[in-house]
KEROPA-930643 format. One record per residue (C-alpha): x, y, z. Coordinates in steps of 0.5 Angstrom, whole numbers, padded with zeros to 4 digits, always signed. Example, Ala and Ser with C-alpha at 12.3 -4.5 7.8 and 13.67 -1.06 7.14 Angstrom:
BEGIN
+0025-0009+0016
+0027-0002+0014
// end
This chain:
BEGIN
+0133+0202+0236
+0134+0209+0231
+0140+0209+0226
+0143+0215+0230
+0144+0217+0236
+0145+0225+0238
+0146+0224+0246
+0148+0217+0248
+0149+0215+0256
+0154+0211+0259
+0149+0206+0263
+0149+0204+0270
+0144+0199+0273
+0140+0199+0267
+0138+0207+0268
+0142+0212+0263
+0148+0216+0267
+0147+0223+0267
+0153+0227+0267
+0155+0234+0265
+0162+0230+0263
+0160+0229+0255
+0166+0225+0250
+0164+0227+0244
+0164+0221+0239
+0167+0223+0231
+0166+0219+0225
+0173+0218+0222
+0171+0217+0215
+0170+0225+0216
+0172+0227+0222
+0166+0230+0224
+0162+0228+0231
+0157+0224+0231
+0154+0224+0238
+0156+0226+0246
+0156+0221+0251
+0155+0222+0258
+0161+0220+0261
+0162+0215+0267
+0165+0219+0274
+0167+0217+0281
+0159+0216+0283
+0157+0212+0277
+0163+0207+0279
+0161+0206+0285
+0153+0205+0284
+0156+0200+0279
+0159+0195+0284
+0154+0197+0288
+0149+0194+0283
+0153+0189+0280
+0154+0186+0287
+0147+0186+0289
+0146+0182+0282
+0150+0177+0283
+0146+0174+0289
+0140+0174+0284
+0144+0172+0277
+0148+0166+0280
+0141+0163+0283
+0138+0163+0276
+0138+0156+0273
+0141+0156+0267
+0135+0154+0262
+0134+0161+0265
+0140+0165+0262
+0140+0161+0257
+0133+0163+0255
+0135+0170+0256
+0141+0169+0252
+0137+0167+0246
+0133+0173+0247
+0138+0177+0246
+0141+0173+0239
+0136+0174+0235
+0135+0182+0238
+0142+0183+0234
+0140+0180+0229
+0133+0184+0228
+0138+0190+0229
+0143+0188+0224
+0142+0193+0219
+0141+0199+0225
+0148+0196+0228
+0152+0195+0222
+0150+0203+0221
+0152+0206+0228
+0158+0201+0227
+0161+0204+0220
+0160+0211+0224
+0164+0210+0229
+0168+0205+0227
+0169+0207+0219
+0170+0200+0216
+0166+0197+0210
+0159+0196+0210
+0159+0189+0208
+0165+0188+0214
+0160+0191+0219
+0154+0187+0217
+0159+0181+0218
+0161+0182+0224
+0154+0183+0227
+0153+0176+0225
+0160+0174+0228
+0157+0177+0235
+0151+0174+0235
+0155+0168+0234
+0157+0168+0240
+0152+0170+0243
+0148+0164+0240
+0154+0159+0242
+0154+0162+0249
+0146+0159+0250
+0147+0153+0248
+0154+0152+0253
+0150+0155+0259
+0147+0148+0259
+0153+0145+0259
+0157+0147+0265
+0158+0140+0268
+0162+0138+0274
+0164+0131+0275
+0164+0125+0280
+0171+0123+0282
+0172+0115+0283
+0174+0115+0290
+0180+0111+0293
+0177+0111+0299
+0170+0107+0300
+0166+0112+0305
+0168+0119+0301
+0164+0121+0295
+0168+0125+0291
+0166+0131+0286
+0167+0138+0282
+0162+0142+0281
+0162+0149+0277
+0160+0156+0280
+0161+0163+0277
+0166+0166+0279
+0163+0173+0281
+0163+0180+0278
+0167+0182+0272
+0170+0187+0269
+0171+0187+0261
+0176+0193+0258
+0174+0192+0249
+0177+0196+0243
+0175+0200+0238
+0176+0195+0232
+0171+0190+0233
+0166+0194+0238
+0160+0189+0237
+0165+0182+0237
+0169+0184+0243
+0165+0185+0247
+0159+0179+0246
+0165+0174+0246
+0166+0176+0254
+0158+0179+0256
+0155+0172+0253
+0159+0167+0257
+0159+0171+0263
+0152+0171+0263
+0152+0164+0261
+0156+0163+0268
+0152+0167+0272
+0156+0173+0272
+0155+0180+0272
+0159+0185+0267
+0161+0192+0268
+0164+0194+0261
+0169+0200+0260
+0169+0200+0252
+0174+0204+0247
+0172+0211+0247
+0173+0211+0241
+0167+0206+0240
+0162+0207+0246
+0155+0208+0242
+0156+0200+0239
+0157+0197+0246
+0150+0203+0249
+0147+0200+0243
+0148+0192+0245
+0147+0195+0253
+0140+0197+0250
+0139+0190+0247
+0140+0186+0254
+0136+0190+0257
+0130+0189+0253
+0132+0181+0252
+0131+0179+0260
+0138+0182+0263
+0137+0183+0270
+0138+0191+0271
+0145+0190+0273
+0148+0185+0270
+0151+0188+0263
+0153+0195+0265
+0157+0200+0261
+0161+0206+0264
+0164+0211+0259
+0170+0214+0259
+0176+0219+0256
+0180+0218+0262
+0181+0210+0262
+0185+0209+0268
+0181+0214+0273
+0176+0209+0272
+0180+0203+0271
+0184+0204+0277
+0178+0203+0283
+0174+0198+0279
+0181+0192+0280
+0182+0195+0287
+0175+0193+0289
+0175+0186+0291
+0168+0186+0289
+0171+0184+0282
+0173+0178+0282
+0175+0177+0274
+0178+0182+0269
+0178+0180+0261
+0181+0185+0257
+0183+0185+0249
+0188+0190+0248
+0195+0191+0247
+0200+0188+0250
+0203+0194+0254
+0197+0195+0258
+0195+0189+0259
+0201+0188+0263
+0199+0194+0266
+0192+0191+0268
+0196+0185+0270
+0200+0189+0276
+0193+0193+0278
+0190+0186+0278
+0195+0183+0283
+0193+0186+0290
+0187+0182+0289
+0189+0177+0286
+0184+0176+0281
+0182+0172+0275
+0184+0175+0269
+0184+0174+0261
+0188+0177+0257
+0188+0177+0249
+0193+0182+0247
+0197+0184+0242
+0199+0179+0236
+0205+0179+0231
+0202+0175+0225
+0207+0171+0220
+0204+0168+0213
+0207+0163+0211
+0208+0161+0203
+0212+0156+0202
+0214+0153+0195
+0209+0148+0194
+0203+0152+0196
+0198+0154+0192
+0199+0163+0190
+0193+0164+0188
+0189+0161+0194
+0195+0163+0199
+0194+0171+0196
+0187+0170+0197
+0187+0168+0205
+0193+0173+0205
+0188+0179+0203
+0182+0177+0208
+0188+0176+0213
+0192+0183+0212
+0186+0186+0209
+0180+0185+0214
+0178+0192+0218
+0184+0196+0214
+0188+0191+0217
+0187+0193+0224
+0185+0186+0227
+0190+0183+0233
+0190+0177+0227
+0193+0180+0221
+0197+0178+0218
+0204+0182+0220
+0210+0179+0216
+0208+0175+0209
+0214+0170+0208
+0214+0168+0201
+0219+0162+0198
+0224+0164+0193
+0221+0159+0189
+0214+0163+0188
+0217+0169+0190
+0216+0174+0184
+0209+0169+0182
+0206+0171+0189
+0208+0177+0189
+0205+0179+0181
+0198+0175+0184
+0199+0180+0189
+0199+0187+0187
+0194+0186+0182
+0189+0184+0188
+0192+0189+0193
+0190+0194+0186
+0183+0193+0185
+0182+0195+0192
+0177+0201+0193
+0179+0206+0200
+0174+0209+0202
+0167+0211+0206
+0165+0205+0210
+0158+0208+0209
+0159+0208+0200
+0158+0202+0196
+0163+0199+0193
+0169+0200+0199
+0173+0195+0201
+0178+0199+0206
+0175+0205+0211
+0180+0210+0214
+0184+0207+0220
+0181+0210+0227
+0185+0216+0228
+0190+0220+0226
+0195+0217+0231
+0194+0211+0228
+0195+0213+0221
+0201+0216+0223
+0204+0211+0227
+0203+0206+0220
+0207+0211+0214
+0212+0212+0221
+0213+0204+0220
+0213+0205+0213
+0219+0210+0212
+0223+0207+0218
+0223+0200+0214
+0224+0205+0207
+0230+0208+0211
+0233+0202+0212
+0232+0198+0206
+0226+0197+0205
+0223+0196+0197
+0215+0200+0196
+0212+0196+0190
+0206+0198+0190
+0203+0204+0194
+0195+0206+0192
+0192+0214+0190
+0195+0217+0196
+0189+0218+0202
+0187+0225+0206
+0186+0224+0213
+0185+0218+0217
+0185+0214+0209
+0191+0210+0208
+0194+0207+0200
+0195+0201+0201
+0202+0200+0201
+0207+0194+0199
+0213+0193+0200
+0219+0188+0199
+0225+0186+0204
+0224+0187+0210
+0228+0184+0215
+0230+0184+0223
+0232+0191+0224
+0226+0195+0221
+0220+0196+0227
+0216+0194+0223
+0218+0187+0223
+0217+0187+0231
+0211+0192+0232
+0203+0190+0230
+0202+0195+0223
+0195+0196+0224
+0195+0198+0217
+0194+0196+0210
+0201+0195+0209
+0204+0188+0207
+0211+0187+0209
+0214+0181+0205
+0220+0178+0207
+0223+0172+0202
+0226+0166+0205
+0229+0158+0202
+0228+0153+0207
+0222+0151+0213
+0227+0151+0218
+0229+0158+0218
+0223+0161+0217
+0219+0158+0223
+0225+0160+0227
+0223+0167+0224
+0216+0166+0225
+0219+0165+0232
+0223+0169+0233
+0218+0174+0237
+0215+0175+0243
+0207+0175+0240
+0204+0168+0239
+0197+0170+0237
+0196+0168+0231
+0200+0165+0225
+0198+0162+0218
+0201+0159+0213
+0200+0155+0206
+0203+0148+0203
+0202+0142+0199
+0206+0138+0203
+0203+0134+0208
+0208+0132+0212
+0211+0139+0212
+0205+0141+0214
+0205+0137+0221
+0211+0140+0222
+0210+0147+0221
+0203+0146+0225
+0207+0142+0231
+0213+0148+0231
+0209+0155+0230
+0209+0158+0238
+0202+0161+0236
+0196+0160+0239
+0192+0159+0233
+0194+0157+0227
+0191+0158+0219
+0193+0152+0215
+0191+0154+0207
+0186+0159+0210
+0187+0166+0212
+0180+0167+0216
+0180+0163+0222
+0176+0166+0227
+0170+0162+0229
+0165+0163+0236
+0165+0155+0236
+0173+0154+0236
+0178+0157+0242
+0181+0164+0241
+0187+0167+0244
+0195+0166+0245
+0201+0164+0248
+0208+0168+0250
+0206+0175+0250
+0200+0174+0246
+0195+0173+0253
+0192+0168+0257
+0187+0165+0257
+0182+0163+0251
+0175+0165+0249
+0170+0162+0245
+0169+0155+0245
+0168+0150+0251
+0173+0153+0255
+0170+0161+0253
+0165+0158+0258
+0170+0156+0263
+0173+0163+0264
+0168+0165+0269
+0167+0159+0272
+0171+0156+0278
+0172+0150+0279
+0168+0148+0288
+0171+0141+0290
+0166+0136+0295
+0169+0131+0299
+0163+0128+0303
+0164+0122+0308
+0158+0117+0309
// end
């Protein structure tokens, strides 16, 4: 595995597509390109249903000692490429080094995890009421998989669907970010030369999303649809979906409220907040989005803050000692000051702006007195933009967090033992930091309620997700 890739392909049963329609992949920390990539068209698609089809017959058979061993294989393969990986990634993607080895080894995890749980897709007798019928549930894989992954975590997103898939017996046709399609090659690469079957992980590479999306959900050979991404397109998906009814799990957008109530600790709540607002440049589904802060500690919280947020260094993912890449695009980035003049406009305070950035860098930026009519109260930031907001009692403030249509995850840090039950119980989030601004864990369950998506990943039930549930009724 090379450091560089010059010319990549999109890759179908296990053989690189060759395609004169090329997407050209650009670093965004100097806007330059670094590679081409052989597009996926019409054909490709249709060989890749093919494929995968025919691999399911194979794929669902094998024991799953078998797939477990496979999945082994290929952990320690990431592993034994960490430093290749972590390179390609920082590239591509442009968040820090030290950021991109750590999520090599988060994806591993999950790819670890997933091993183990192979082994462990348990049916059950059922006690039955009738003295001449057994009962019982066995597990089967649900059949051909279509993931669709994001640019911001181009290794996790996509080891968190692939590696349970294939635990269940499942073959996956990857669409990855356009954005960030060399990881998700690489990791492709890497499943080969572990022990996938040729068509078991394939990788169609597009610019046009929905020409190739399309005819994939309207073809019953796929069976499930996994998706992480915004809100708006997973609706979208869901619709597309529908016809066919398929099985689908959707991790989509999050609006995440961090919490400080009056007892809480400043400076440990300041640094879950920096690992929470500021992981990836703050371009994570989980960051935290609105910061509500106790008039009590208020102005404590806020002098601890700054003087964090000040030390931060923006710069080339690639150059030691940076702490914040550039965001992905220029649309991003434009999407972010956007937000940041809205809230000015309407009131908002800036207490701290960093050394003004050219291209795709952003300062981080904090401001002061946010409310309910600022968009960027109601939209994901997607920035290193901390957006506080003071309140005094816990009532109002949970109905503020609330107060959304996301339920992602949320955060909050207290003292009070009893506050703390009540404000774990009455958070409408899926996933709830208490005292900790880093939550993601390959052994605990990942995903939302409300508008946030369905289903979870991760865990036992990350497994589940692709299998279906035969029952057997057998009369002696």
């Amino acid at each position: 595995m090379t450091h560089h890739t010059e010319q990549a392909h999109s890759w179908v049963n296990g053989n690189p597509w060759q395609s004169k329609q090329q997407l050209t992949v650009i670093n965004p920390a100097n806007e330059l390109p670094i590679a081409t990539v052989s597009m996926a068209d019409h054909t490709a698609t249709e060989q890749a249903l093919k494929a995968a089809q025919a691999c399911f017959d194979i794929l669902k058979r094998r024991t799953s000692q078998r797939r477990a061993a496979v999945l082994e294989r290929w952990y320690q393969l990431i592993l034994g490429n960490e430093a290749a990986l972590a390179e390609l990634m920082c590239k591509e993607q442009g968040k820090p080094l030290k950021e991109a080895v750590a999520e090599v080894r988060y994806a591993a995890g999950f790819v670890q995890w997933f091993a183990e749980e192979a082994r462990r897709a348990y049916g059950e007798v059922i006690p039955s009421n009738s003295p001449v019928h057994q009962l019982m549930t066995i597990k089967q894989p649900v059949g051909v998989v279509l993931g669709i992954t994001p640019w911001n975590f181009p290794l996790a997103m996509i080891t968190r669907k692939v590696a349970p898939a294939y635990a269940a017996g499942c073959p996956f046709i990857l669409k990855p970010s356009e954005e960030t399609p060399l990881s998700a090659i690489a990791l492709a690469k890497l499943a080969l030369e572990a022990g996938f079957e040729s068509a078991a992980f394939q990788v169609l590479v597009t610019d046009d999303a929905k020409a190739l999306v399309a005819p994939l959900l309207a073809s019953p050979v796929v069976r499930k649809l996994t998706f992480t991404g915004s809100t708006a397109v997973g609706k979208k998906l869901l619709a597309l979906s529908a016809d066919t009814v398929k099985r689908t799990s959707m991790e989509l957008g999050g609006n995440a409220p961090f919490i400080v109530f009056s007892s809480a600790d400043v400076r440990e709540a300041v640094a879950g907040l920096m690992v929470a607002k500021f992981r990836n440049g703050g371009q994570t589904c989980v960051a935290a989005n609105r910061v509500f802060v106790h008039r009590d500690v208020h102005d404590a919280f806020i002098a601890a803050l700054i003087d964090e947020v000040a030390q931060l260094v923006v710069g080339d993912g690639l150059a030691s000692g940076t702490d914040i890449g550039p965001l992905i695009n220029r649309k991003a980035k434009d999407k972010a000051q956007q937000l940041v003049e809205d809230a000015l406009a309407r009131g908002a305070k800036q207490v701290y702006r960093g050394t003004p950035c050219v291209g795709h860098f952003m300062a981080p930026t904090v401001l002061l007195g946010i409310t309910e009519a600022m968009d960027i109260y109601h939209q994901e930031i997607f920035a290193p933009v901390v957006s506080i907001i003071a309140f005094s009692d816990e009532r109002s403030v949970v109905r503020q967090a609330n107060s959304v249509n996301e339920g992602l995850a949320a955060y909050f840090y207290s003292q009070d033992v009893a506050q703390i039950h009540r404000v774990s119980m009455a958070l409408e989030y899926g996933m709830v930091g208490v005292n900790e601004g880093a939550i993601s864990n390959p052994v605990a369950p990942f995903g939302g309620v409300k508008q946030s998506g369905l289903g979870r990943e991760g865990a036992k039930e990350g497994l589940q997700e692709f299998l279906e549930s035969k029952y057997l009724c057998q009369k002696f």
